[in-house]
C-alpha positions in Angstrom: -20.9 -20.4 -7.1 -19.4 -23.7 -7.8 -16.5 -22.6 -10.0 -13.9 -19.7 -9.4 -14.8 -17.1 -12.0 -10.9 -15.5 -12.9 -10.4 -12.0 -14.1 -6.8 -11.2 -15.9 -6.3 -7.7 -15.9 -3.2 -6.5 -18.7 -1.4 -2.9 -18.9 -0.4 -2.1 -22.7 1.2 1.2 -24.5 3.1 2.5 -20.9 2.9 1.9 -17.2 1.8 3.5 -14.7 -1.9 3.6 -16.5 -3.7 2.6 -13.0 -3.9 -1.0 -13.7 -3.5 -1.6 -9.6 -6.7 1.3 -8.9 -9.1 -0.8 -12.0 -8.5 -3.8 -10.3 -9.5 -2.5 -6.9 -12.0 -0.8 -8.5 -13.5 -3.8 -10.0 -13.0 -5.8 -6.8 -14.7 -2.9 -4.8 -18.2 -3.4 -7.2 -18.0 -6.8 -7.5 -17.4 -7.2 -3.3 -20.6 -4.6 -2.7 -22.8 -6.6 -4.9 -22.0 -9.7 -2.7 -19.5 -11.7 -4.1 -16.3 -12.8 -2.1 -13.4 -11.4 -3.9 -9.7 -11.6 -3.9 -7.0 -10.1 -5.6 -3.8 -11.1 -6.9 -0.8 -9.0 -8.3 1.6 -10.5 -10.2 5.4 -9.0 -10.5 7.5 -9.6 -13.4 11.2 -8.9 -12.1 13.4 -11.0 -10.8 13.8 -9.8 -7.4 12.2 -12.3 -4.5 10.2 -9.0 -3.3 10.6 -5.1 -3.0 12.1 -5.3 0.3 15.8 -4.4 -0.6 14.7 -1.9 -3.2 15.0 1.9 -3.0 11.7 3.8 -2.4 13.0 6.2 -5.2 12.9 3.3 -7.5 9.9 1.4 -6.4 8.0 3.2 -4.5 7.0 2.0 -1.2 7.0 -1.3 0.0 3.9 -2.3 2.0 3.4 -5.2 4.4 0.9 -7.4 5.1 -0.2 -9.2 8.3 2.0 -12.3 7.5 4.8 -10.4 7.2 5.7 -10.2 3.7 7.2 -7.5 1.7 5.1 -6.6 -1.5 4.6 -4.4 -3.8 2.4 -1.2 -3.3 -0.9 -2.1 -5.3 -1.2 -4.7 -2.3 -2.4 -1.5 -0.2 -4.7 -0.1 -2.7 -6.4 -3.6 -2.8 -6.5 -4.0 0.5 -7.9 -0.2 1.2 -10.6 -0.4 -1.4 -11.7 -3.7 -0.2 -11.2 -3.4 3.4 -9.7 -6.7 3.8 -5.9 -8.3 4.9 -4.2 -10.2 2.3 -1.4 -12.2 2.6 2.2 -13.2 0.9 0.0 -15.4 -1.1 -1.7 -12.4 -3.2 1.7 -11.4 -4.8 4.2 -13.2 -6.3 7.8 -12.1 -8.2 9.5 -13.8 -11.3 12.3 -13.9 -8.6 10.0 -16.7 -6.0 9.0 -18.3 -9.4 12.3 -18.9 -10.8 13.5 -20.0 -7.1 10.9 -22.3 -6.2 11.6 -24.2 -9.6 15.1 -24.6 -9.2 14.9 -25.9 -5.8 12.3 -28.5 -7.1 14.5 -29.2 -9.8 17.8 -29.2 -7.5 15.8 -31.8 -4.9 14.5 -34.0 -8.5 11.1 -33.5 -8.2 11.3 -33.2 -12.3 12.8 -36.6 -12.4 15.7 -35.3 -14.8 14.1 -33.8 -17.3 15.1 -30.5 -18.8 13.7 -27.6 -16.9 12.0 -25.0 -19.5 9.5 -22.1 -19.6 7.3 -24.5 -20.7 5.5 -26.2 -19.2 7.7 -25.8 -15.8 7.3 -22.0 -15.0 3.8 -21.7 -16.2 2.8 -24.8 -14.7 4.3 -22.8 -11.6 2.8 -19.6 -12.4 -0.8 -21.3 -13.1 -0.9 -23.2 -9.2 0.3 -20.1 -7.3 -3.0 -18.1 -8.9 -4.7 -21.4 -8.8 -4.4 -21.6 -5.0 -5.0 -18.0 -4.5 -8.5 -18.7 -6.6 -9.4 -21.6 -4.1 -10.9 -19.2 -1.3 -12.7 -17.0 -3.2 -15.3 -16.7 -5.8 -13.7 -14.3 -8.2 -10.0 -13.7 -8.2 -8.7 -10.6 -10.3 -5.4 -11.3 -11.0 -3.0 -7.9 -12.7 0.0 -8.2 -14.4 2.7 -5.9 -13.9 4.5 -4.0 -16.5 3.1 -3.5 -19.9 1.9 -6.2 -22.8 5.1 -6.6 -25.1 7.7 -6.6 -22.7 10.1 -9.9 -22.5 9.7 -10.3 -18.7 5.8 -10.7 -19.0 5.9 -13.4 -21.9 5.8 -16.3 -19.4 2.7 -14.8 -17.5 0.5 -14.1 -20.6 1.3 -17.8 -21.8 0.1 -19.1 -18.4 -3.3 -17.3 -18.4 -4.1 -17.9 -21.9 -3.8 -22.2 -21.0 -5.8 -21.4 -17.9 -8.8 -19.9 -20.6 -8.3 -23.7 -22.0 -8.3 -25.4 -18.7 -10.9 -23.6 -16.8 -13.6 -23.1 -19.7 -14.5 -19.3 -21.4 -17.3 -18.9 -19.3 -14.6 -18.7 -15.7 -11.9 -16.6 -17.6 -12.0 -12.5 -18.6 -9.4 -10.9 -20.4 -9.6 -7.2 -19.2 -7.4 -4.9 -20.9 -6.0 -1.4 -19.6 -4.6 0.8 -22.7 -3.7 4.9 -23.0 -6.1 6.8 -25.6 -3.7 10.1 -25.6 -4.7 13.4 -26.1 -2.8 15.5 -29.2 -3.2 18.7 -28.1 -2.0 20.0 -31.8 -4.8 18.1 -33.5 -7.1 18.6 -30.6 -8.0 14.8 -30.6 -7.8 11.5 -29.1 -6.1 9.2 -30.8 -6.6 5.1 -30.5 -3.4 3.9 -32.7 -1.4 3.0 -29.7 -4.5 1.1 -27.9 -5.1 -0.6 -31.2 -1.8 -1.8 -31.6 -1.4 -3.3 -27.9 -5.0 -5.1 -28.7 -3.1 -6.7 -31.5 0.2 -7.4 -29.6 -2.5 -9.6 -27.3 -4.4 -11.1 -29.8 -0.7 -12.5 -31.4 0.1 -14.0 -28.6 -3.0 -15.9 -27.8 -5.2 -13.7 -25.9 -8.3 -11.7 -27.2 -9.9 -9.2 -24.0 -13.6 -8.8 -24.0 -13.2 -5.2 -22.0 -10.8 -2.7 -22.7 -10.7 0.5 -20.0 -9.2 3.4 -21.8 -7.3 5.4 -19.5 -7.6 9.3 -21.1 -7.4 12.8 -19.7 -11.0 13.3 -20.9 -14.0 11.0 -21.5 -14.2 9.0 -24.7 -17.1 10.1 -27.2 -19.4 7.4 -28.7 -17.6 7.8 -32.1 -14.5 7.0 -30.0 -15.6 4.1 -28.2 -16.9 2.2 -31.4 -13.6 2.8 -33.3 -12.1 1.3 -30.7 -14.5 -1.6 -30.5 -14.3 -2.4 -34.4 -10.8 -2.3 -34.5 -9.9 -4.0 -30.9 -12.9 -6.9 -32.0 -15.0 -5.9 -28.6 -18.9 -4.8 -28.0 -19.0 -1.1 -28.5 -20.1 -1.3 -24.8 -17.3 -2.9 -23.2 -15.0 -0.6 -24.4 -14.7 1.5 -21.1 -13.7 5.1 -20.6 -11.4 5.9 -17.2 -10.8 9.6 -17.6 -8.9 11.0 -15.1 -10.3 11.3 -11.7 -10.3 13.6 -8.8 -10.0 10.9 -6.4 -9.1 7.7 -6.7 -12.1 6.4 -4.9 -13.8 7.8 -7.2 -13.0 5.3 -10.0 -15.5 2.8 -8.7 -18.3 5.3 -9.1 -17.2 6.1 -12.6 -16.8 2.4 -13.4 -20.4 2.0 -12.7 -21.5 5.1 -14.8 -19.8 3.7 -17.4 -21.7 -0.1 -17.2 -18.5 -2.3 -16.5 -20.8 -4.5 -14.6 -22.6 -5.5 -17.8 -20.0 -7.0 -20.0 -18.5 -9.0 -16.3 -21.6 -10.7 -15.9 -21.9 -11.5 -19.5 -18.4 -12.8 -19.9 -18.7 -15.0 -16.7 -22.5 -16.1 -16.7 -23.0 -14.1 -13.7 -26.6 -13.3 -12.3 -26.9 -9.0 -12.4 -24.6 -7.3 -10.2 -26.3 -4.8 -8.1 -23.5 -3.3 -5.7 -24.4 -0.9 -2.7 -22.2 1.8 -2.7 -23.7 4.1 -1.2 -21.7 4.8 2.3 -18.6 4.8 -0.3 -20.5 7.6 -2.8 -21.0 9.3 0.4 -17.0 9.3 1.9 -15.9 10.3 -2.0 -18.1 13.2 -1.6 -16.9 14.6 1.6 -13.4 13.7 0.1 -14.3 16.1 -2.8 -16.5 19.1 -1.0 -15.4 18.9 2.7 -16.5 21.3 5.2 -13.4 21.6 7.6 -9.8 22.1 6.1 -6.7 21.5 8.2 -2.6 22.1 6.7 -0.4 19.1 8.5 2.9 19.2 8.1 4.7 15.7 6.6 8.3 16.4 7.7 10.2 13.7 5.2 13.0 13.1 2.6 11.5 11.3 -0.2 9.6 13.8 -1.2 10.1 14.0 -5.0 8.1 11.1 -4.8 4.9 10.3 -3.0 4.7 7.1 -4.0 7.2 6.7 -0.7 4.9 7.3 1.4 1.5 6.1 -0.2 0.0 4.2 2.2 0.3 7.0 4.4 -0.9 9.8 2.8 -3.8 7.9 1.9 -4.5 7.1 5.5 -4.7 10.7 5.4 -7.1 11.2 2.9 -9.2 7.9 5.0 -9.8 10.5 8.1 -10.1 13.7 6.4 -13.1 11.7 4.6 -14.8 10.4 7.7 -14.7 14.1 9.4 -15.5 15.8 6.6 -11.9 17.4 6.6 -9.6 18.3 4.0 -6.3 17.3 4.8 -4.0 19.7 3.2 -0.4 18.2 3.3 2.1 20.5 3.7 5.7 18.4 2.7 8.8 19.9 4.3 11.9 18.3 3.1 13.5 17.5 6.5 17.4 18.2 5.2 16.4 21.8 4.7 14.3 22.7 8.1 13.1 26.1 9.1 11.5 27.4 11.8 9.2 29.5 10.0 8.1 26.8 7.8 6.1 25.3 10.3 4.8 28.2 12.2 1.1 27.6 10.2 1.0 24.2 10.5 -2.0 22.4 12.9 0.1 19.1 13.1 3.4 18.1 12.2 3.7 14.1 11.2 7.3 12.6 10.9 7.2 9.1 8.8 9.0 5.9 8.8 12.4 5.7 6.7 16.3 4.3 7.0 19.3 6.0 6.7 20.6 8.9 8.4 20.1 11.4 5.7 17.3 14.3 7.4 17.2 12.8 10.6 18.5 16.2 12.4 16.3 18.2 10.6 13.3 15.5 11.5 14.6 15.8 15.1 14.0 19.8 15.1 10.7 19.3 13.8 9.8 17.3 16.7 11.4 19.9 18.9 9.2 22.7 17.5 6.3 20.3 18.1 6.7 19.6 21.9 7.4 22.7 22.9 5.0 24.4 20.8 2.3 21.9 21.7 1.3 21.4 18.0 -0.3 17.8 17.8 2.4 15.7 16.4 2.5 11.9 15.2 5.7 10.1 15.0 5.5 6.8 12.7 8.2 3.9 13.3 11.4 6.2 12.9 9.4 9.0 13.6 8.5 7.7 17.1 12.5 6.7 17.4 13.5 10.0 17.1 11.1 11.4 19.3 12.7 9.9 22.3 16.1 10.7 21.1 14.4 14.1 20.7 13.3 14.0 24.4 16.6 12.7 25.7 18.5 15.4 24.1 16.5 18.4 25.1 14.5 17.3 28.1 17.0 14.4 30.1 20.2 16.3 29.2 22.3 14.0 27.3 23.6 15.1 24.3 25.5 12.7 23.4 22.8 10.2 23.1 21.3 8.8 19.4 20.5 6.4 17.5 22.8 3.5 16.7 21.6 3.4 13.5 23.2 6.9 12.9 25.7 7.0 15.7 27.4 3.2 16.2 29.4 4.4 19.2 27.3 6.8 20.9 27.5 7.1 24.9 23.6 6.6 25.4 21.9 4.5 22.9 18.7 5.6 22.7 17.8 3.1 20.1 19.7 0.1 18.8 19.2 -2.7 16.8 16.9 -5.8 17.7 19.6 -8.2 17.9 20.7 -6.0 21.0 17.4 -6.5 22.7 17.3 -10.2 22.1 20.7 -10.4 23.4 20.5 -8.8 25.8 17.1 -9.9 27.6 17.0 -13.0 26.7 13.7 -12.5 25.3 13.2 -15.0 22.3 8.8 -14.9 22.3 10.3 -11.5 19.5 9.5 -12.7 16.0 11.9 -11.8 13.2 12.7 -12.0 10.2 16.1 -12.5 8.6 16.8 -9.6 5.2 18.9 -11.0 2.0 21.5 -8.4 3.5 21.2 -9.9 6.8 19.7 -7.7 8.9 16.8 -8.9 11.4 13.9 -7.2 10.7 10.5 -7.4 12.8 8.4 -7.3 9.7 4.2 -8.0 9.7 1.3 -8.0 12.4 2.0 -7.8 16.4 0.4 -7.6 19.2 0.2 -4.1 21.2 -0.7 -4.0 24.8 -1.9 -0.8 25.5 -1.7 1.4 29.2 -5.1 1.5 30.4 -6.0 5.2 31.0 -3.5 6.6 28.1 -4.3 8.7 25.6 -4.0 5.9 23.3 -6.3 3.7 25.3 -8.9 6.3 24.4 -8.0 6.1 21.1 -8.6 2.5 20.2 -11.5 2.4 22.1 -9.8 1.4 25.6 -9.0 -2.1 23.7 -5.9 -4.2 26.2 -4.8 -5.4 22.9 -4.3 -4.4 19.6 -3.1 -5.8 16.5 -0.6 -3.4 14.1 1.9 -4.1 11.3 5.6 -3.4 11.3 8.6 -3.0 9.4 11.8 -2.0 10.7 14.9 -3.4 12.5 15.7 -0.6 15.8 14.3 -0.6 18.6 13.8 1.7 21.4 16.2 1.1 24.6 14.1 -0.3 27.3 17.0 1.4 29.8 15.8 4.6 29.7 12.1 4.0 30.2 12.0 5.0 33.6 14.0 7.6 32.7 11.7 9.1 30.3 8.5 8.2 32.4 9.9 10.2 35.4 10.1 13.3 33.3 6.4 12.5 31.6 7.0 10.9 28.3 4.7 7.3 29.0 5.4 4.1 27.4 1.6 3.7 27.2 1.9 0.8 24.5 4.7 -2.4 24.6 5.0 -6.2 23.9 7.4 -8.5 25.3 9.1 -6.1 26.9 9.9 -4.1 23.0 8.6 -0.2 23.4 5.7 0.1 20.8 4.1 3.3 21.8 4.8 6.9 23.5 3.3 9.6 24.4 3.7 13.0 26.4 1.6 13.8 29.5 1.8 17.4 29.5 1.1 18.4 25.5 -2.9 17.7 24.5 -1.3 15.3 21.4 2.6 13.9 21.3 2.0 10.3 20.2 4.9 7.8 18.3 4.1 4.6 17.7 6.7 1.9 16.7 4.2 0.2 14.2 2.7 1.7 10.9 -0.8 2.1 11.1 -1.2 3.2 8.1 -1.3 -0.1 6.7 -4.1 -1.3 7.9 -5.9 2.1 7.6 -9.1 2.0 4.5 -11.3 4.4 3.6 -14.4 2.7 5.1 -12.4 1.6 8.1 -9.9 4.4 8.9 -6.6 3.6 11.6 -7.7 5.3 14.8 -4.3 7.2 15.9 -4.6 8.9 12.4 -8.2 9.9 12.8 -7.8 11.2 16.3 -4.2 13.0 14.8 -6.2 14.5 12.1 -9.0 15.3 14.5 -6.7 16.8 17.4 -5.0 18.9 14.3 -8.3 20.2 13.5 -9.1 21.9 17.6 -5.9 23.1 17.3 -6.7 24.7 13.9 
C-alpha cells in the first residue's frame, strides 16, 4: 500500500458510547486480515497529560514503554492489538497549545499572528501525519463528543486532511446513541440524526455510523437512519451492548463493517482470522473453572481506576478457561471475615495514605493464612512494611510516603536512593508538581531459581512498565532475606520484586504488569496468580 489509508472515528449525543472499544475493534479486524495498523487518540483538554489527574475524575492513567502518561483507551488499543505504542499515539490540546507557543516564542512564525487557523491545525494535522508514516492505516478517535467547543479545532483539521490526502485515504466513522424509550417501547434515532447534522455543518459527512444501543437495530431502523444520516443502509452499523468487550470485534464482523471500509478506502476484501480470538471470547463467556479473588482497593466506586488490571484479569481467566470472579473489598473498612472465602487476595497500585492499614491487614491475613497473594507497585511496598512489622519486629517502621519521620523507613522516595547510592544509571522523570517519578519500561533481573524465574520462563531479564516515585529501602534486604522474604527480582541496585519462601504464592512486584498484559498475550505473574488461586480453590 503506497498511501496511508486514515480512519477518523467521532463520538456524538454523550460520551462514554465506546468510541475507544470501536476503534480497537476495528484495528483488531483490520490487523487479522493483514494490514499493519496503528492507532491514535486524540484529547481535547488542556492538560499536557492525565498524569496529575484524579483516578476519580479520569480514570486511570496508563503508561506506555516510553514512558508517557496517557489516557486509558491507550490500553484497550494496545490489549486488542497486542502491540506497544508510544507517547506519539496520544496527544492533549494542552502539548498542542504548548508546542505552538514555544515555536511562536523562539519566531519560527516570523511575526505573524498566531491563530487556530492555520497554526493549531496545521499542528494537529503533522502530529497524526507522523503517526500515519509507519503504518498502513491509522484510526485516529476524538475524544469528547461532536458539538462541544474544545473539539472544533480537531474536526477542522481532519476535514482539510480529506482535501489534502484525497476521498479515497480518508473515512469518517461516526459513533452515535440510538436510546431505548422504555414508555414507548422503541428506539428512537432523533438524537443520532441530529449529531449527523451537527457533522455535516461543520464540514464533515461519515460514510459509517455504529449505533451504540441496548438492543440490536431492526432493518426498518437501520434504513431510517441511513436516509436521514445520507449513508448506505448497510453501513449504518448496530453495536448493541455486549457481554464482553472482546466480543465487539466478533459482532463488528456479523454486522459487515468490513464492507463499507474497503469500499470507502479502495481496499482489496478483508478476510481477518479470528479464530484463536472467537475462541478466548468463548471461554471468557462459558468457562469451566471459576475462582473469587479478592481486589483489596479504595477507588472502588469506580473501576475505571483500575482498568488495566482487571482486564489483565479477565486476559488469564480466558487462557485457563477460568472465571475470575472479583471480589472488591474497600480497604478503609477491612474485616477478617470478608476474606475468609477468598482463593487470592490482590492489593493494587495507588498514592495517598488513605486504606493503606486496612491494605496492610489484608496482606497480613494473606501470609499467614497462605492464600496466594499479588502485591502490585504499592501493593508490593506495603508488603514489606507488612513483613517488617509483624515478622522483624519493628513497629515503628512505614512508609515515608505515609510516615515522613518514621524510625525505620521501609520505603522512601527515589531521590533518597539516588542520593544516597550514588547510583545515577536510575531513569526518571520530573512531575509538573515536582516529584521524580520512574515512569515507563525497565529492565528486571530476575534470581535464577525463584518462583518468579519459573514464572517468566526462567528469562535473566525482563522488561516491565512503571509508574510510581517510592522505593523499597535496599537497608533491610538482608534483613528480610534472613527471615525468608527474597528479593528475587532488582535493577541497579532498586528492589523490583519479592517473594516469600515458605508460603506456595506471596509475590510483589514494583512494576505493573498489567500494562503490558493482552488477551492473546497475557502477563505471566497474573496468569500464574490466577492459576495458583485456582489449586488453592
Amino acid at each position: 500500500m503506497d498511501t496511508t489509508k486514515y480512519i477518523f472515528v467521532t463520538g456524538g449525543v454523550l460520551s462514554s458510547l465506546g468510541k475507544g472499544i470501536s476503534c480497537s475493534s476495528i484495528g483488531t479486524l483490520l490487523q487479522h486480515a493483514g494490514l499493519n495498523v496503528s492507532l491514535l487518540k486524540i484529547d481535547p483538554y488542556i492538560n499536557v497529560d492525565p498524569g496529575t489527574m484524579s483516578p476519580l475524575e479520569h480514570g486511570e492513567v496508563f503508561v506506555t514503554a516510553d514512558g508517557a502518561e496517557t489516557d486509558l483507551d491507550i490500553g484497550h488499543y494496545e490489549r486488542f492489538l497486542n502491540v506497544n505504542l508510544s507517547r506519539n499515539n496520544n496527544f492533549t490540546t494542552g502539548q498542542i497549545y504548548l508546542s505552538v507557543i514555544d515555536k511562536e516564542r523562539k519566531g519560527e512564525y516570523l511575526g505573524k499572528t498566531i491563530q487556530i487557523i492555520p497554526h493549531i491545525t496545521d499542528e494537529i494535522k503533522r502530529r497524526i501525519k507522523n503517526v500515519g508514516r509507519d503504518c498502513e492505516v491509522l484510526i485516529v478517535e476524538l475524544g469528547g463528543t461532536v458539538g462541544d467547543i474544545e473539539g472544533m479545532p480537531y474536526l477542522e483539521a481532519m476535514r482539510q486532511l480529506k482535501h489534502e490526502l484525497g476521498a479515497n485515504n480518508v473515512l469518517s466513522i461516526h459513533v452515535t446513541l440510538v436510546p431505548y424509550i422504555r414508555v414507548a417501547d422503541e428506539l428512537k434515532t432523533k438524537p443520532t440524526q441530529h449529531s449527523v447534522q451537527e457533522l455535516r455543518r461543520i464540514g464533515i459527512s461519515p460514510q459509517i455510523i455504529i449505533a451504540r444501543s441496548e438492543f440490536p437495530l431492526s432493518k426498518d431502523t437501520k434504513e431510517k437512519i441511513a436516509l436521514a444520516c445520507d449513508v448506505d443502509s448497510h453501513s449504518v452499523i448496530s453495536a448493541e451492548d455486549a457481554s464482553t468487550i472482546y466480543k465487539c470485534p466478533i459482532n463488528f464482523i456479523s454486522e459487515g463493517i468490513l464492507d463499507p471500509i474497503a469500499k470507502s478506502l479502495y481496499l482489496q476484501e478483508l478476510y481477518p482470522d479470528m479464530q484463536e480470538w472467537d475462541l478466548l471470547v468463548k471461554k471468557i463467556l462459558s468457562p469451566t473453572k471459576s475462582v473469587q479473588i479478592g481486589f483489596v482497593g479504595k477507588y472502588l466506586t469506580l473501576k475505571e481506576s483500575y482498568k488495566s488490571l482487571l482486564e489483565a484479569l479477565v486476559h488469564a481467566g480466558a487462557n485457563l478457561d477460568t472465571k475470575v470472579e472479583i471480589i472488591f473489598i474497600n480497604s478503609e473498612h477491612i474485616e477478617s471475615a470478608k476474606l475468609t472465602n477468598l482463593q487470592g487476595i490482590l492489593v493494587p497500585g495507588g498514592f495517598g495514605e488513605r486504606g493503606i492499614e486496612g491494605k496492610i491487614a489484608a496482606i497480613q491475613y494473606a501470609r499467614e493464612h497462605s492464600l496466594p497473594f499479588l502485591g502490585i507497585c504499592l501493593g508490593m511496598q506495603l508488603a514489606l512494611v507488612e513483613f517488617a512489622r509483624n515478622v522483624l519486629n519493628l513497629p515503628d517502621c512505614n512508609s515515608t510516603e505515609f510516615s515522613k519521620r518514621c524510625q525505620n523507613p521501609i520505603v522512601y522516595m527515589i531521590e533518597d536512593f539516588i542520593d544516597t547510592e550514588g547510583n545515577k544509571q536510575i531513569r526518571t522523570h520530573t512531575s509538573p508538581l515536582g516529584g521524580t517519578m520512574r515512569l515507563g519500561e525497565y529492565e528486571c533481573y530476575i534470581k535464577a531459581d525463584s518462583k518468579l524465574a519459573k514464572i517468566y520462563n526462567h528469562q535473566k531479564v525482563i522488561k516491565e512498565r512503571h509508574r510510581h516515585r517510592y522505593e523499597a529501602n535496599p537497608k533491610y534486604r538482608g534483613s528480610f532475606e534472613e527471615k525468608g522474604l527474597l528479593v528475587s527480582g532488582e535493577c541497579n541496585g532498586l528492589i523490583e520484586a519479592i517473594e516469600l519462601d515458605s508460603h506456595p504464592f506471596f509475590i510483589g512486584v514494583q512494576f505493573h504488569p498489567e500494562f503490558t498484559s493482552r488477551l492473546q498475550n497475557p502477563n505471566p505473574v497474573i496468569v500464574e496468580f490466577v492459576k495458583q488461586a485456582q489449586r488453592y480453590k
